[in-house]
N, C-alpha and C positions, 0 to 999 in steps of 0.2 A: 771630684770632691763630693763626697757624700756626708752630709746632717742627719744622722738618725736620730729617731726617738721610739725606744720601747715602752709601749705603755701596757700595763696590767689592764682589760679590760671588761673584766668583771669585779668582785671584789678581794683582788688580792688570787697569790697561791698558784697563778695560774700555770706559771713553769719559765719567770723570765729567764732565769737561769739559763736553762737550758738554750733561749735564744739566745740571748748574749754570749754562752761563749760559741755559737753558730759562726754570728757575724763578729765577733771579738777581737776573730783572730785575722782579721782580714782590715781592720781597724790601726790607727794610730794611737787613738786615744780614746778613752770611756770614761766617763764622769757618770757618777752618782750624783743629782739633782735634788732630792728630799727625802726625808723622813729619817729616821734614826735606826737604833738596833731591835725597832720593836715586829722588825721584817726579816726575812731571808729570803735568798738566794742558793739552791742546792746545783751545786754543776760538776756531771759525771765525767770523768776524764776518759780518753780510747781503755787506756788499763784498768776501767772497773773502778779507780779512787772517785770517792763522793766527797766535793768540799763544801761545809756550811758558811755561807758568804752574811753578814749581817752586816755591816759598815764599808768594808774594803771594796770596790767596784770588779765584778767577774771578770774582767782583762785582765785581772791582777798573776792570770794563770798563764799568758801568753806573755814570753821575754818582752817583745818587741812595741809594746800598749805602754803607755803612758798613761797612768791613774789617777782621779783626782777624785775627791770628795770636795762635793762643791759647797757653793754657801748657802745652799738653801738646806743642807742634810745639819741634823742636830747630832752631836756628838758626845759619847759620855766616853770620857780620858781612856779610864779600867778596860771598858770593852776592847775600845780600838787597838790599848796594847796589845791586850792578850790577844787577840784577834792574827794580829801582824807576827805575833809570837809562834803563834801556832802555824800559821803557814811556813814560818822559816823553818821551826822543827821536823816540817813536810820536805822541807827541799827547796819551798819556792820561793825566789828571791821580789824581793817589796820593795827596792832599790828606786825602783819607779812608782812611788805613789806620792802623789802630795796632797795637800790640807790645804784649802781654800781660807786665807786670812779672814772672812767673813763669816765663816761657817759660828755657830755657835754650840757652846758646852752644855750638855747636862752634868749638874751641880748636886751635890750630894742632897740636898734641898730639896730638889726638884723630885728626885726621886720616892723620896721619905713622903713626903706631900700626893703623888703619884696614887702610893699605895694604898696608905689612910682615908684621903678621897675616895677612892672607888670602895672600901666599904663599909665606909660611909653612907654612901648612899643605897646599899642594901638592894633592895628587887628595882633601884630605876639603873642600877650600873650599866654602863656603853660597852664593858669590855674591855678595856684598856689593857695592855701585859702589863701596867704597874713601872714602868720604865724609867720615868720623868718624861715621858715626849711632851707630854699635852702641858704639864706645866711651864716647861723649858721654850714651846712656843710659846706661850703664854706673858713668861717676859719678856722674850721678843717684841712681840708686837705692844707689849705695856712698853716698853724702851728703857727695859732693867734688863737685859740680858747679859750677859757674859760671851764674848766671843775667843774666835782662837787666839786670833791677833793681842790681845789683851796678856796673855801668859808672858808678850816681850815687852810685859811693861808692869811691874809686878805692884807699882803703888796704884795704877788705877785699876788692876785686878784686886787688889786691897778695898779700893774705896769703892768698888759695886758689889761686892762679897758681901760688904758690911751694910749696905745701904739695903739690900736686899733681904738680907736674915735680921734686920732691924722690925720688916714685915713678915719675913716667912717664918719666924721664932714665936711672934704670937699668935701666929694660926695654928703653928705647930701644940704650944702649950695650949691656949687659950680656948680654940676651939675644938681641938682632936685629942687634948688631953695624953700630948707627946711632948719627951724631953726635948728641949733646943737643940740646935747643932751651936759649938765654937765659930764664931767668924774664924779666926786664927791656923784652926785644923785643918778649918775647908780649904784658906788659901797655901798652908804650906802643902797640903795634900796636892791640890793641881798644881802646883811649880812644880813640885818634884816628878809628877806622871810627865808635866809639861818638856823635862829636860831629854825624854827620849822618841817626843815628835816634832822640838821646834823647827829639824833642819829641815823639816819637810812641809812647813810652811810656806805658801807663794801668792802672790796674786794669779789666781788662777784663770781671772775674766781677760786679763789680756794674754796671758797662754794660749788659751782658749781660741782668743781673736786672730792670734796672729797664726796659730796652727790651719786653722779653715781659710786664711788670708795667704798661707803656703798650697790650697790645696787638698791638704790632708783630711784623711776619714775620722768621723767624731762619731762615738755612742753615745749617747745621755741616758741612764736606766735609772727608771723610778724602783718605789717600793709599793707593798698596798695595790692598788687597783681604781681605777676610775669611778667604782660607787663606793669609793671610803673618801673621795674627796673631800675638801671640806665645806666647798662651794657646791659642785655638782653629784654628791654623795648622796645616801640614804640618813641625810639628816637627822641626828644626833647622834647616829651611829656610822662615825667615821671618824678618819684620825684628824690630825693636827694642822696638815699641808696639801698641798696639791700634786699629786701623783698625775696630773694630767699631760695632755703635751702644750698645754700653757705655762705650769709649773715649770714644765723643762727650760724653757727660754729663761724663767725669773731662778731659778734655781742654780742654771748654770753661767748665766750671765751671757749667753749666747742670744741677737738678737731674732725674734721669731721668723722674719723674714729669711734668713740663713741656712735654717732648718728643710733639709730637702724630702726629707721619707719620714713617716709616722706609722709605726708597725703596733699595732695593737694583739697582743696576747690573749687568746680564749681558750679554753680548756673545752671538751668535747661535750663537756656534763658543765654542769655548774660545782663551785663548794663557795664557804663562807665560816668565818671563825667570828665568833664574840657573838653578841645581840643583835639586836635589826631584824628587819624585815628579809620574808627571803620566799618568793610565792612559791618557786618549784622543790623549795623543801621536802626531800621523804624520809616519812619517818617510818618505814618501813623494809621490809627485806631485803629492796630495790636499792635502797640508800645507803644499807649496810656493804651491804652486795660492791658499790660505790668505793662505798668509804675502803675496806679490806683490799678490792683489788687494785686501786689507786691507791694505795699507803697513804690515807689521805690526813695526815695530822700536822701540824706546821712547823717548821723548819725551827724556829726562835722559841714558841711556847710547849712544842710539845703536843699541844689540845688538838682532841681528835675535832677534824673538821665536820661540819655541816652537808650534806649533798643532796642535788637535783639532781634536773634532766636541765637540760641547755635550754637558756633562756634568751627569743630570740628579741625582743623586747628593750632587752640588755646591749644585748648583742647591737642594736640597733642605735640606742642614745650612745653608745660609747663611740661609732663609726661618729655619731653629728658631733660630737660636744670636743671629742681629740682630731676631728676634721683627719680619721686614718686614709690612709692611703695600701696599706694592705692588714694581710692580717695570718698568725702563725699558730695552726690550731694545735693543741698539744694532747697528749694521753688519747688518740682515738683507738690505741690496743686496748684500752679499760675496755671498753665497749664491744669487744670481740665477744662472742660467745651469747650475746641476747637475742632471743626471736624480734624482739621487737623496738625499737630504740622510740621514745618519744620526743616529742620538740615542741615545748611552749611559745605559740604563735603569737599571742596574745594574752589580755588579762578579763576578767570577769567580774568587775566590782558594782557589786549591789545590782544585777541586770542590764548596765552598760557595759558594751562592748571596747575594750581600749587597744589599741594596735601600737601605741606608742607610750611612753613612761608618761604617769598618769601627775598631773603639774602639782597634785597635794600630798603630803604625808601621809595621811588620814587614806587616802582612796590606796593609796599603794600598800599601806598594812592591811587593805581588806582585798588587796587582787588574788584571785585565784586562777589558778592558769588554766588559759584552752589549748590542749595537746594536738599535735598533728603526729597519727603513731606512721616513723617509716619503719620499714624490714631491716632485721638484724644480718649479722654473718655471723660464723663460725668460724672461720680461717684464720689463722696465727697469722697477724700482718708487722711484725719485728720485722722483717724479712723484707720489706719492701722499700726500695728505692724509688722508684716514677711510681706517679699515678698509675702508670698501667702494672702495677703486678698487685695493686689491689682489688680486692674480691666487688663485685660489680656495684653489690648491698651498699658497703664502705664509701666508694664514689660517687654514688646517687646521696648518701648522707651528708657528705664535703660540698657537693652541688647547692643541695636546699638548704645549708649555712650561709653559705655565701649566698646566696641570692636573699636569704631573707635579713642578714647582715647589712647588703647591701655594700659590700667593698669584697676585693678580689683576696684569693686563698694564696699567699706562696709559699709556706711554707707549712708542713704538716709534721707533729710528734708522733710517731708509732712505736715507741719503747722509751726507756730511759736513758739508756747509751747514748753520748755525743754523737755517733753515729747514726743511733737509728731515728732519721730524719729524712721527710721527704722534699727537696726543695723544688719546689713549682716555676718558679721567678728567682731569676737571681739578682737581689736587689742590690748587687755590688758589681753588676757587668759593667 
């Protein structure tokens, strides 16, 4: 019996995707743990088909997985159809996914509110896609939220709709100088979205329980990345929930003790989308150079992403704080073709030397990174299966990740293909 947890272990982007459907398919079951559709997941099938995955969990591609969106993921109705839509119009049957009773809704409220907020606040905006995430958590944890469970019971869906836009109507008019929404609209609107996902409603925590209780293989896949947390993040500039592998346990309902493997995701380079801080930011040739030959822009928004050099710094709090146990480096063909690859060892603020993530906001918007340059290669490595049919450069670069990571490599991305994958460790022996 295997517990996995994928975690994004930079910010965001890194290429879960592509692990998940790795170990997916060797899986019973994969549960989505947090965050809503303000994330994607891209995963290339053997025939070259690319699916954009936003809500639905990447097993959704292998018959044999059982899907869940757990309670900790925020859901908006519209998306999740069309979403479910689109992949049946694909061919792929959704027969197998279910809705976590606990999970909760983004509410047309939330979204309106969302938007208006962020520009609002003008040159301090975080970045938000505009979604409803942040407000939809938001009532969560105020204890107005709207959950799924609630659609099968449509007066007390009634009576939080209304109790709710009692508040969100006069911030809506009062302070953002926006028409109200209808109590009435919002709730005939989710009944009726509601009538073509209720069968797929469950208690998914004892699913959950008893499947790992038979045995069986669990993925848990986050969204976002470990510095968008909202705990262990780049503070203010992160999302709504916890993408970490503590989120995993409270998101899926899976106790942490249960949990056997913690695979953390690093991309070869670094990227970042929205605001925040970001030391190995280039804004230069190098970055563009980046960004083009990693199609580096985001799955859900669109927006060309942000790009460094691998930051090992990162690299490092994300091994401590998700307690990894390995780790699956992805796009190191982007990096073919440089004389010289750098590696942010450390950070540089104000004349101190800092070797690990620096404990203030303040000192981390002033870090500037000290490079370790190793040697590039040249060689098209699509092509490669074992460690050994890459170019010497390439495995000296895999070596000084991991060591300065400080967790073991098993698995490595060299192309985009399902395929082109190197696995090191097979953490499903």
């Amino acid at each position: 019996m295997t517990v996995m947890v994928l975690i994004g272990a930079q910010w965001g982007d890194e290429g879960k995707g592509k692990a998940t459907d790795l170990y997916g398919e060797r899986m019973q079951w994969v549960v989505r743990y947090q965050g809503g559709n303000n994330a994607g997941h891209t995963v290339v099938r053997p025939d070259g088909q690319k699916f954009a995955l936003h809500l639905v969990p990447s097993g959704i591609l292998s018959p044999q997985v059982t899907n869940v969106i757990g309670n900790g993921v925020v859901i908006d109705p519209g998306v999740l159809l069309g979403e479910i839509a689109e992949l049946e119009d694909r061919g792929v049957d959704t027969s197998n996914l279910m809705i976590s009773a606990d999970a909760h809704l983004i509410m047309p409220y939330h979204v309106a509110i969302d938007k208006v907020a962020e520009r609002y606040l003008g040159s301090s905006k975080i970045g938000t896609t505009g979604r409803g995430i942040g407000p939809c958590y938001q009532d969560k944890i105020a204890r107005m939220g709207v959950r799924v469970q609630d659609v099968l019971d449509p007066s007390i869906l009634a009576q939080k709709v209304e109790a709710a836009l009692d508040v969100k109507n006069q911030m809506l008019v009062k302070i953002y100088n926006r028409k109200g929404l209808d109590p009435q609209a919002v709730i005939d609107a989710v009944l009726d979205q509601a009538e073509a996902f209720k069968h797929r409603i469950a208690d998914t925590r004892l699913k959950l329980d008893q499947a790992v209780d038979r045995g069986e293989n669990v993925l848990l896949e986050g969204g976002q990345g470990t510095l968008l947390d909202v705990d262990h993040g780049t503070y203010p500039f992160v999302t709504s929930s916890s993408p970490t592998a503590g989120g995993a346990a409270t998101g899926s309902g899976i106790g942490p003790t249960r949990i056997t493997t913690v695979v953390g995701i690093l991309k070869a380079y670094t990227t970042r989308v929205g605001s925040g801080p970001f030391p190995t930011e280039l804004l230069d040739a190098s970055g563009e150079y980046l960004r083009e030959t990693g199609h580096e822009r985001g799955v859900t928004t669109g927006r060309a992403r942000r790009c460094g050099w691998f930051d090992a710094v990162v690299a490092r709090y994300s091994t401590r704080v998700n307690g990894l146990t390995d780790l699956f480096i992805t796009k190191l063909d982007v990096l073919s073709s440089l004389s010289t690859v750098p590696v942010c060892v450390g950070y540089d603020v104000d004349g101190v030397r800092f070797d690990e993530m620096p404990m203030t906001q303040t000192a981390f918007h002033h870090a500037k990174p000290i490079y370790e340059e190793l040697p590039g290669w040249s060689e098209d490595i699509t092509g490669a299966r074992t460690l050994a049919d890459l170019p010497a450069n390439a495995r000296r670069y895999l070596d000084r990740l991991e060591e300065l990571a400080g967790c073991r490599i098993s698995a490595v991305g060299v192309g985009p293909g399902q395929n082109e994958t190197i696995v090191v460790n097979d953490l499903l022996a």
